[in-house]
C-alpha positions as CSV (number, residue, x, y, z in Angstrom):
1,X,-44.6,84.9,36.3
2,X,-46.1,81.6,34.7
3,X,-49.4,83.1,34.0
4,X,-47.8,86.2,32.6
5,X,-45.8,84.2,30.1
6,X,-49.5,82.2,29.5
7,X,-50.7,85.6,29.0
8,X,-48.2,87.3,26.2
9,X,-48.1,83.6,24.6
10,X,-51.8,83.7,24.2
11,X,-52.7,87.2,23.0
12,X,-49.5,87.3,20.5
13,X,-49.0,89.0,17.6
14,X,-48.6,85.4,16.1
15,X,-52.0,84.5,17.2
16,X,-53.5,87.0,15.5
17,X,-52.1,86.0,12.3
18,X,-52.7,82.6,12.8
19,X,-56.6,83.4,13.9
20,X,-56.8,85.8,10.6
21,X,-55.4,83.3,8.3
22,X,-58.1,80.7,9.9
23,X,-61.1,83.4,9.3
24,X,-59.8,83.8,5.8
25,X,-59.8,79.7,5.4
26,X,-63.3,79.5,6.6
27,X,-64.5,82.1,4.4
28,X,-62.8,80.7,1.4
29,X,-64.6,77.7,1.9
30,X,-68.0,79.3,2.1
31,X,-67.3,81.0,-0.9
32,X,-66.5,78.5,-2.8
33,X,-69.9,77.0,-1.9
34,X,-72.0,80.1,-2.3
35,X,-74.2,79.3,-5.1
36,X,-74.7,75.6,-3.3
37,X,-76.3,77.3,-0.3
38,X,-78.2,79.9,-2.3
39,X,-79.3,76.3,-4.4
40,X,-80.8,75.7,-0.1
41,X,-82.1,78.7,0.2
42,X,-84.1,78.6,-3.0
43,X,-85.4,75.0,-2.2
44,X,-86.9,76.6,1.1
45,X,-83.5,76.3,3.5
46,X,-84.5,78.6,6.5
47,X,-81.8,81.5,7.6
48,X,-81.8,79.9,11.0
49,X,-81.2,76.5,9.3
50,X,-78.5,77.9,7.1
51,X,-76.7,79.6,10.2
52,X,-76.4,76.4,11.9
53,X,-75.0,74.7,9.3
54,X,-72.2,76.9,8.8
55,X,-71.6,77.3,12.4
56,X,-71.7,73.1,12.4
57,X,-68.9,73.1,9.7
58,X,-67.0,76.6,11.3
59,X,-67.3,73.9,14.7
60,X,-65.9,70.7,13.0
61,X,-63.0,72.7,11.0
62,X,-61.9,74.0,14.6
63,X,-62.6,71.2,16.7
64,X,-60.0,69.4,14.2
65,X,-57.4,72.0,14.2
66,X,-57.3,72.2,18.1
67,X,-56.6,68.4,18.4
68,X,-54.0,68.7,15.4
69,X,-52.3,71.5,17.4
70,X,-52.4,69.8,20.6
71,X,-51.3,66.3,19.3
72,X,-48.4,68.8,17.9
73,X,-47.8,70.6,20.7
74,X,-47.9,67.4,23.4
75,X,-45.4,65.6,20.7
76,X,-42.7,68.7,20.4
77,X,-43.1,68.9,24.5
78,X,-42.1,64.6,24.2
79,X,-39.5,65.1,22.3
80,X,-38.1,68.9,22.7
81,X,-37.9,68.8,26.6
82,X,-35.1,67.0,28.4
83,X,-34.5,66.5,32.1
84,X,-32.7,69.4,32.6
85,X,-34.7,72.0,31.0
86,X,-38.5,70.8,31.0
87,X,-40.8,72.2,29.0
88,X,-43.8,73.0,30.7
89,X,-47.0,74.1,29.2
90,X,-50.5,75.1,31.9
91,X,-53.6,73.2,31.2
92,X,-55.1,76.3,31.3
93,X,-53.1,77.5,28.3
94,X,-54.6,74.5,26.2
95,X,-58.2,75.2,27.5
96,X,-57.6,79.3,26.7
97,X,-56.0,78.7,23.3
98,X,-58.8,76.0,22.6
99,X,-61.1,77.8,23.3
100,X,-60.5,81.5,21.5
101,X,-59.3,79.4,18.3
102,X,-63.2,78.0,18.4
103,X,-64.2,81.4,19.3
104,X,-63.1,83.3,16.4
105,X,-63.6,80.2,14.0
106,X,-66.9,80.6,14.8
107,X,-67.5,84.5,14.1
108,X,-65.6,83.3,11.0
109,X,-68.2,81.4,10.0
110,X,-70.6,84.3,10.6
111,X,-68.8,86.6,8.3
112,X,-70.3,84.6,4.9
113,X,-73.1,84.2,6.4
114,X,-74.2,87.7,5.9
115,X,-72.9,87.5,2.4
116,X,-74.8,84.2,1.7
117,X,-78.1,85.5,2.6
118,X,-78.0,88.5,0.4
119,X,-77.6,86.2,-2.6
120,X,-81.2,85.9,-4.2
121,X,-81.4,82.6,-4.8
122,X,-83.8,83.1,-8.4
123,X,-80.1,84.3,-9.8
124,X,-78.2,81.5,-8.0
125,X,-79.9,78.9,-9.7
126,X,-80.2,80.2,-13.6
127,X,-76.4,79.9,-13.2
């Protein structure tokens, strides 16, 4: 029964929105950078190189976010739960919910990426 609840909680209808509107943060932010990593490519910034930095930045954005929620989360459990009526949340929920949020934060990142390297980098830089 516990792990069915971990189970519905984790593959939500709400966690899809939240993971969408976390994709759609990450690509506004590489957007909003475009012609700076075209500027990269033009200097001689390898693809491989250029991967890695997004994915580096996708990383820190999420690694962030999962602390926040779990500093959250630990705090509403503190102060939500009473003797009575405990609130009780698996470590593997944590590790699961940790670990898909990184998980699509990082195909997010892999998204722009495909739209950054088609930029040619000559038209980047007379702009």
């Amino acid at each position: 029964m516990r792990w069915n609840l971990a189970y519905r909680t984790l593959f939500h209808d709400r966690g899809k929105l939240i993971a969408g509107l976390v994709g759609q943060t990450l690509y506004a932010m590489v957007l909003d950078r475009i012609n700076e990593y075209a500027t990269l490519r033009a200097i001689g910034l390898s693809e491989r190189e250029l991967l890695s930095i997004l994915a580096f930045q996708s990383a820190l954005v999420a690694s962030i976010g999962i602390a926040i929620g779990v500093v959250i989360t630990v705090t509403l459990k503190t102060l939500l739960g009473t003797p009575r009526a405990t609130i009780e949340i698996p470590l593997m929920l944590y590790v699961g919910c940790g670990v898909l949020i990184f998980a699509i934060c990082l195909f997010a990142a892999g998204l722009p990426y495909l739209r950054v390297r088609r930029i040619d980098p000559h038209t980047a830089l007379q702009s």
